[in-house]
C-alpha positions in Angstrom: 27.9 -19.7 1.3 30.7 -21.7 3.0 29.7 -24.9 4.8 29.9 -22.9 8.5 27.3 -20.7 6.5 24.6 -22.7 5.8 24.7 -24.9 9.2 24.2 -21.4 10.9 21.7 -20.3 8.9 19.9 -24.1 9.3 20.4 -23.7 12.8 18.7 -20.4 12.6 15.9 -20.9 10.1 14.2 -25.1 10.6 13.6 -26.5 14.0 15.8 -28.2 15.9 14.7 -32.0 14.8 16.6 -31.3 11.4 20.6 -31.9 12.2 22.9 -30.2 9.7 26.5 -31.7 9.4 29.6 -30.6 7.0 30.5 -33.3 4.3 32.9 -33.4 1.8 31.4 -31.2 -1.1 28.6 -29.2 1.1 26.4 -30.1 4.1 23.7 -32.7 4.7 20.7 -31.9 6.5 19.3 -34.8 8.1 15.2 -34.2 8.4 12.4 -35.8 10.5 9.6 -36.8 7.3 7.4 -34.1 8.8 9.6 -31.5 8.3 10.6 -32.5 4.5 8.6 -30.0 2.7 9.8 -26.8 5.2 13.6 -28.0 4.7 13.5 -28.4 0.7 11.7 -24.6 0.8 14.8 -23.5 2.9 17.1 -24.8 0.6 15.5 -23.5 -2.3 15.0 -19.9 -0.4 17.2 -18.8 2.2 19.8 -21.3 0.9 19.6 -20.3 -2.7 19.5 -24.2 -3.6 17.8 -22.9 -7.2 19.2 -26.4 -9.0 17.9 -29.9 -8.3 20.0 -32.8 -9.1 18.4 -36.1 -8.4 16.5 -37.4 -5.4 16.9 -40.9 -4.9 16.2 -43.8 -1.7 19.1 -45.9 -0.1 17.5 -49.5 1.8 19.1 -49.9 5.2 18.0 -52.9 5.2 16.0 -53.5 9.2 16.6 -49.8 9.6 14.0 -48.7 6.7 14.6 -46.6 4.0 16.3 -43.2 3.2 15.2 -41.0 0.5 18.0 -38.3 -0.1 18.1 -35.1 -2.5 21.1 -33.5 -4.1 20.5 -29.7 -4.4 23.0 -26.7 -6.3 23.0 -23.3 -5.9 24.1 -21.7 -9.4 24.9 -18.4 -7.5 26.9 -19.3 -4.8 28.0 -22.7 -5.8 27.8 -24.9 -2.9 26.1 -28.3 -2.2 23.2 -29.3 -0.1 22.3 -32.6 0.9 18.9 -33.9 2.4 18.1 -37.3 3.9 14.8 -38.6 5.6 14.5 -42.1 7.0 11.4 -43.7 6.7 9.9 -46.8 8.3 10.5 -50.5 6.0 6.6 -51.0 7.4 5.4 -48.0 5.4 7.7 -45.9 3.2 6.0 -42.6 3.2 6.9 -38.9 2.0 5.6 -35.7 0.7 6.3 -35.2 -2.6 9.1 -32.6 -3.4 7.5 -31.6 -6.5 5.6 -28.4 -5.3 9.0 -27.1 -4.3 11.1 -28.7 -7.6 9.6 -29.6 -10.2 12.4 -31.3 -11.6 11.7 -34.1 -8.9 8.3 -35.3 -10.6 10.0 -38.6 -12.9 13.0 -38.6 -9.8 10.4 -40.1 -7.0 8.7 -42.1 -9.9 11.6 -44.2 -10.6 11.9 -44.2 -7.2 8.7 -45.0 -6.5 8.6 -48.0 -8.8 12.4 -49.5 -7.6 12.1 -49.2 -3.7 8.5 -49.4 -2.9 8.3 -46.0 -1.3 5.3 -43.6 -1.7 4.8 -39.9 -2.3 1.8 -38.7 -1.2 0.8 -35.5 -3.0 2.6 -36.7 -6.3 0.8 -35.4 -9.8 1.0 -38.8 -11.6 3.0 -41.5 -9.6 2.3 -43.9 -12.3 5.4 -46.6 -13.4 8.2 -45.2 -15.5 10.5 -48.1 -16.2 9.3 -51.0 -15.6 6.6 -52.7 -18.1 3.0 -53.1 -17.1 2.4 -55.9 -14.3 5.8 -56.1 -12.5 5.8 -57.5 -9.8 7.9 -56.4 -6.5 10.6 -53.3 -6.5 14.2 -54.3 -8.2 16.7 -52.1 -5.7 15.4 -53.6 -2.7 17.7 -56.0 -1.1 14.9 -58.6 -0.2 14.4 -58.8 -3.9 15.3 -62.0 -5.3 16.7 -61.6 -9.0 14.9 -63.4 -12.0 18.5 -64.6 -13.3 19.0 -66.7 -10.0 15.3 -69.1 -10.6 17.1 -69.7 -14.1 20.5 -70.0 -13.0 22.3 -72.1 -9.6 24.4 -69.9 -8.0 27.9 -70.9 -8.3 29.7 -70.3 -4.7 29.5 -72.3 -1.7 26.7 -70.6 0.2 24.3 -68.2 -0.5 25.4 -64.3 -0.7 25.0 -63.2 3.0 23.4 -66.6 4.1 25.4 -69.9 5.9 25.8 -72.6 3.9 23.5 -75.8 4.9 24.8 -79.6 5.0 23.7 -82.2 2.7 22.9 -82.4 -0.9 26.9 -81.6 -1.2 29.0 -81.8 -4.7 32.9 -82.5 -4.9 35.0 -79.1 -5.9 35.8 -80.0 -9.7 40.1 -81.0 -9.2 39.9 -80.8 -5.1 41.9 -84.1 -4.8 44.7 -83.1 -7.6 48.4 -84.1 -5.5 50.2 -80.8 -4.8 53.9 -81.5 -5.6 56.1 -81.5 -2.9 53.3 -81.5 -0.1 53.9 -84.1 3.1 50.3 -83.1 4.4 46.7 -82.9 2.6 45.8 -79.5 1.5 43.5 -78.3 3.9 40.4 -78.0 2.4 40.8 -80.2 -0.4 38.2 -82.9 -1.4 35.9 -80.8 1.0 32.3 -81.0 -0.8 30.8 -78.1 -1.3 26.6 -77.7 -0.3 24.3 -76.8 -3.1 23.2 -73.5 -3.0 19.6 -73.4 -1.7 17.2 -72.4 -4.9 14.3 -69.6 -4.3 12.0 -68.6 -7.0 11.0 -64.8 -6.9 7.7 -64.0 -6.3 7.4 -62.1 -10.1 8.9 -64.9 -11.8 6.0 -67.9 -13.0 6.1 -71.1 -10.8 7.2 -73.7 -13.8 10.1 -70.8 -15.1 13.8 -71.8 -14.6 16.4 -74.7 -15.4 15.7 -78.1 -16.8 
């Protein structure tokens, strides 16, 4: 089925909530979460969508969550994309397992790294991580064990403002440049400590001396 194809047949076949748009490789069907189950059984069926990939969740940060599934047909070899977004409050979908199997350790992992739930799921129990992990590792509010153990290095936090005070001298900031009449700008400008945050998995007492 060409790309022109499948929208029509979208268009003709799930209600009008789901939007269908050409991509590069296929289409992508963007679905309400109430109609998740209904568009995975039209890609399977009508669609011929008889191969699942992967099914995996993006964080969009204030916007929530989006939990998106790569499907193949063998037969006609085309792609199919399908993306729900899903409140940051309370990340909820059907599971996609009574319609692919294959999805079953897919939304565990997924599951376990973003936080989000499928109801329905045979055994959403943890797949990666080790038994009493705390928080979910591929959200962007999580705060990475390595930085309670380790000061970060740059000037300010990684998508934060630096803060005055408790400032340290750039290591060779007042070195002459040869041949300069005026200070480099920026030179022998102190640089403010990056502020430290402990993750909430991470004991109290763990970090640097």
């Amino acid at each position: 089925m060409t790309p022109e194809e499948i929208i029509a047949a979208v268009g003709d076949g799930l209600p009008p909530e789901v939007r269908c748009e050409a991509d590069h490789r296929g289409v992508m069907l963007r679905v309400p979460p109430g109609h998740w189950l209904a568009a995975l059984a039209f890609a399977r069926g009508p669609l011929d969508c008889d191969f699942f990939d992967w099914l995996t969740a993006v964080d969009e940060a204030d916007e929530g969550f989006s939990v998106v599934v790569h499907v193949y047909s063998l037969a006609g070899r085309h792609h199919v994309l399908l993306a729900a977004a899903l409140p940051r409050s309370s990340p909820r979908l059907a599971t996609a397992t009574g319609v692919y199997r294959g999805a079953a350790w897919h939304e565990r992992e997924t599951h376990e790294m973003f936080g989000i739930g499928f109801d329905g799921h045979p055994h959403l129990a943890p797949l990666l991580l080790p038994d009493g992990f705390e928080g979910h590792p591929l959200r962007k509010d999580f705060v990475l064990a390595a930085r309670a153990a380790k000061e970060w290095p740059g000037v300010k936090e990684p998508g934060g403002r630096a803060k005055p005070g408790a400032e340290r001298p750039v290591p060779g900031a007042e070195r002459p440049v040869p041949g300069a009449e005026q200070p480099v700008p920026g030179a022998g400008r102190p640089v403010p400590r990056a502020r430290r945050r402990g993750p909430p998995h991470v004991p109290g007492p763990w970090g640097p001396a």
